[in-house]
N, C-alpha and C positions, 0 to 999 in steps of 0.2 A: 155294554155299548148301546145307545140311542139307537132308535129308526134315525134318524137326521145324520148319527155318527157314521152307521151301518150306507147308508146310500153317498154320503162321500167319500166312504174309501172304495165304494164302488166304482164309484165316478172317476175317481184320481185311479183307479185301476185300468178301466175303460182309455182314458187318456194316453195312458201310458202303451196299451196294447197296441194302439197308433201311432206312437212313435218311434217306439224299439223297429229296430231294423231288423225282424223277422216277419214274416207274411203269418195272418193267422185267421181260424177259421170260426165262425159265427156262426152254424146250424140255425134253421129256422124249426120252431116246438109250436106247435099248436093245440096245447092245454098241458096242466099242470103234469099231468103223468112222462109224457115225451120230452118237460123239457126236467125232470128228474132223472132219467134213465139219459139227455144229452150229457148233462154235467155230470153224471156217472163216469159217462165211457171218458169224460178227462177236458172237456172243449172248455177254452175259458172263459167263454163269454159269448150268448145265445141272439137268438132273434126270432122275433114274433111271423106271422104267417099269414094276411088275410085270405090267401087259399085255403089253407088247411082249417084255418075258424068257420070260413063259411061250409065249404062243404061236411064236416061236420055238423054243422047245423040244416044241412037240406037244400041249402041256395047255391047260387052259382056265385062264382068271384068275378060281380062286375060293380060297377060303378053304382052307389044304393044299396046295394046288398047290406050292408052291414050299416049302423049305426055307430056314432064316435061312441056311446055309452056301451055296446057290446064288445067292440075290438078292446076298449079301455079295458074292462072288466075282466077280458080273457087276458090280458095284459099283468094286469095287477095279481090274477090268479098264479101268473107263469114268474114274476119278480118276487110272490112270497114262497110257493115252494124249493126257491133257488136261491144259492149264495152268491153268482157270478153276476156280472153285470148285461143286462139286457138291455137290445136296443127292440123298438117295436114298428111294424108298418103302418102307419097310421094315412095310406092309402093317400088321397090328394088334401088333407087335412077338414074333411067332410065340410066342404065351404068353397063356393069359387073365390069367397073374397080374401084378402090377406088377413083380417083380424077374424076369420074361420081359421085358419093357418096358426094364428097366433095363443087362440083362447086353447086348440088340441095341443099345442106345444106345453103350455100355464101347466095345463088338467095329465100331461102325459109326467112332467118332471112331479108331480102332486101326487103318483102313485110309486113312484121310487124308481121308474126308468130312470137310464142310465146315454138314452136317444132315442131318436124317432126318424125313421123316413117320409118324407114327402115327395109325391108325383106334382110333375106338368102336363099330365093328362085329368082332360075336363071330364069324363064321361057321355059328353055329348058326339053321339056318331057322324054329325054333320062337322064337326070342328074335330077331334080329340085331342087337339095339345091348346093347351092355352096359349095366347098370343103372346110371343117374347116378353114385350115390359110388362103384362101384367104378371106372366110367369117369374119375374125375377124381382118382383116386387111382392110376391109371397113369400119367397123364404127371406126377403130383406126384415120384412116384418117378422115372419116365426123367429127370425133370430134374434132381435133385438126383446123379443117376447121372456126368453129365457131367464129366470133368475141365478143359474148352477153355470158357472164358467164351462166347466169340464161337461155340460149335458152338449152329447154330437149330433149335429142336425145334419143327416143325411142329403143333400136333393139331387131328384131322379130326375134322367132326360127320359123320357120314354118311346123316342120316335122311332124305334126300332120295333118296339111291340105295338104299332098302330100303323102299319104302313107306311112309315116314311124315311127309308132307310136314309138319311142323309149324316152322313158322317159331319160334313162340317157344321152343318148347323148343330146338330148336339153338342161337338165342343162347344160353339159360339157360346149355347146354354150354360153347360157344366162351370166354363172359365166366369161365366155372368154371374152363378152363383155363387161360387168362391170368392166374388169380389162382393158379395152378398151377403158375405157371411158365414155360409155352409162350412159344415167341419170337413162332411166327405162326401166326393160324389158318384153320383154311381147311374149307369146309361145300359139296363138292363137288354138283352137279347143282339149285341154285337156279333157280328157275323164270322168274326175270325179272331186270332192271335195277332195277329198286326192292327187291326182297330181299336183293340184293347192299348196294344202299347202308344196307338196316337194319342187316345183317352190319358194316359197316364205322363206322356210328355207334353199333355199341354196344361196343364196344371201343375198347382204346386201344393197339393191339400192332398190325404189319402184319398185312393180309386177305391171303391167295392168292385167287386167281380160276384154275381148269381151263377151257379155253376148247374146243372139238371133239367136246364132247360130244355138243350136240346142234346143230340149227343155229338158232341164236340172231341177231339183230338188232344188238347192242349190238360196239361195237370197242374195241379200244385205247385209245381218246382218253375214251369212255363210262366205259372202268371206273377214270380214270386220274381223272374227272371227279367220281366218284363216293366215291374215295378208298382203290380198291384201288392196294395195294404191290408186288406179285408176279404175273407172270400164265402160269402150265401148261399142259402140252399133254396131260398123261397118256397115253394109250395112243394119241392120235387120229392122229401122226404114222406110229407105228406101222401101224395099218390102212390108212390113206391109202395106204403102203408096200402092203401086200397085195393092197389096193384094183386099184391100177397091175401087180402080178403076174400076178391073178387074172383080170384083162381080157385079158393081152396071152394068158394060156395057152390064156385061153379062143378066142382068136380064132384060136390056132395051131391046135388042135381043131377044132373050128366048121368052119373055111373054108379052115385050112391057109395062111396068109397070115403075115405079120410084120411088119404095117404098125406092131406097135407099139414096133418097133426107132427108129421115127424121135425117139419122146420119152424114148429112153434116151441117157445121155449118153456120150462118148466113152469107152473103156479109158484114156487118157492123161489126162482129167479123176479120172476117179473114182482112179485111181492119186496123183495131185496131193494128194487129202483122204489118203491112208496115210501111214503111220510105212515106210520102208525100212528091212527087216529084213536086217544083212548074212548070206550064203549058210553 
C-alpha cells in the first residue's frame, strides 16, 4: 500500500470514528514514544499537544512559543511511528490572517494528518479572541484550503480559557463555524455538564470535549450521554507525566530514597511500546 493509500484509509477511518454513534477517545502524545505506547493501550485515534511539545522543549505553552515548522515536525514524528489516525493542534494557525490558517491547513494534510485544530484566541493580552467575522472567516478559508474531503478541521472557541466565560457568545461562534465549514467543534474549559450539553444542542457537526483540565465530576458515559463525539486529553497527560517526574526527583533530593522506582515500569516494558531501530 502507498503513503497516499495509507493516509486515506486513514482518513476514511477518522471520518468514520465521527460518525458511528459511539462516543470515542483521542489521547493527546507529545512525541513519538507516548503516542506508541497510546495506540498500544488500544485508543483508535490520537492527538497532538502543544503543551506537552513545548514544555518538553523548555518553553511555556503560549502564543509564540512554538513555530508552525516545529509543532509540524513533532506532528509528522507522531503520524509515522503510528498506524491510527491523528488529528494535531496547530494552535491559532500561526498567522492572524486567514491564508496563515490556510497555508498550516495545505502543510498539515502534506504530512499525513488526518486534522487539525485551530483557535480564535489571538495571543494578544490586550484583545485575546479575535473579533467574530474575522474569527469565522479563518476557518471559512482553512477549510476551503483542504484538498482531503475526509481531513477534520476542528475549530476552537476559546473564551472560556481567556476570561470570558460567556456561554452564548461561544455558541454564537462554534454555530458560525460550522456554517463555516468546520468538521468539529470544540469550546475548551466549559464550566460544567450542562454547558457542554448546550454546546452539543446547538450544533449539528461532532462536539470535542478536553477532559484534565480541571477536575471535574462528569465521565465518559456523562458526556457520551449528553451527545459529545470526541473526547481530548490536551496537555493533561503530559503533566500527569511531569507530575510522576517531579515527585520521584523530588524525593531523591528530599530524603535520598528511590522508592519511586517501584511505580516505574520495567526497561523490557517500556522497550515493548518502541519501534527497533536496526544499528
Amino acid at each position: 500500500m502507498s503513503n497516499n493509500d495509507r493516509h486515506d484509509a486513514k482518513l476514511a477511518e477518522f471520518k468514520r470514528l465521527h460518525t458511528t454513534s459511539e462516543i470515542f477517545i483521542a489521547p493527546n502524545a507529545w512525541d513519538a514514544g507516548t503516542a506508541r505506547i497510546l495506540e498500544s493501550i488500544g485508543f483508535p485515534a490520537l492527538a497532538t499537544t502543544s503543551a506537552g511539545l513545548a514544555f518538553s522543549m523548555g518553553v511555556t505553552d503560549s502564543s509564540g512559543s512554538l513555530t508552525r515548522a516545529q509543532v509540524l515536525e513533532n506532528a509528522k514524528s507522531i503520524v509515522e511511528a503510528t498506524s491510527v489516525p491523528v488529528s494535531a493542534d496547530l494552535e491559532n494557525g500561526f498567522g492572524v490572517q486567514p491564508d496563515d490558517c490556510a497555508l498550516t491547513i495545505r502543510q498539515a494534510e502534506a504530512i499525513g494528518l488526518c486534522g487539525g485544530a485551530l483557535e480564535d484566541a489571538s495571543g494578544d493580552p490586550e484583545n485575546p479572541i479575535y473579533d467574530f467575522e474575522l474569527a469565522v472567516e479563518r476557518i471559512r478559508v482553512a477549510c476551503a484550503a483542504k484538498t482531503k474531503q475526509n481531513f477534520h478541521i476542528t475549530a476552537r472557541a476559546e473564551n472560556f480559557l481567556y476570561g470570558r466565560p460567556d456561554l452564548e457568545d461561544t455558541i454564537r461562534r462554534l454555530r458560525a463555524f460550522e456554517q463555516a465549514g468546520a468538521d468539529v467543534v470544540y469550546a475548551p474549559g466549559l464550566p460544567d455538564i450542562d454547558a457542554v450539553k448546550a454546546v452539543c444542542q446547538s450544533v449539528n457537526i461532532p462536539v470535542n470535549v478536553v477532559v484534565g483540565l480541571t477536575d471535574t465530576t462528569y465521565d465518559k458515559a456523562d458526556l457520551a450521554a449528553v451527545g459529545v463525539r470526541r473526547i481530548s486529553t490536551g496537555g493533561s497527560l503530559a503533566r500527569a507525566a511531569l507530575g510522576e517526574m517531579i515527585r520521584g526527583a523530588s524525593e531523591l533530593k528530599t530524603q535520598g530514597t528511590y522508592r519511586y522506582a517501584a511505580n516505574a515500569i520495567p526497561d523490557a516494558e517500556a522497550a515493548a511500546y518502541m519501534k527497533t531501530v536496526p544499528d
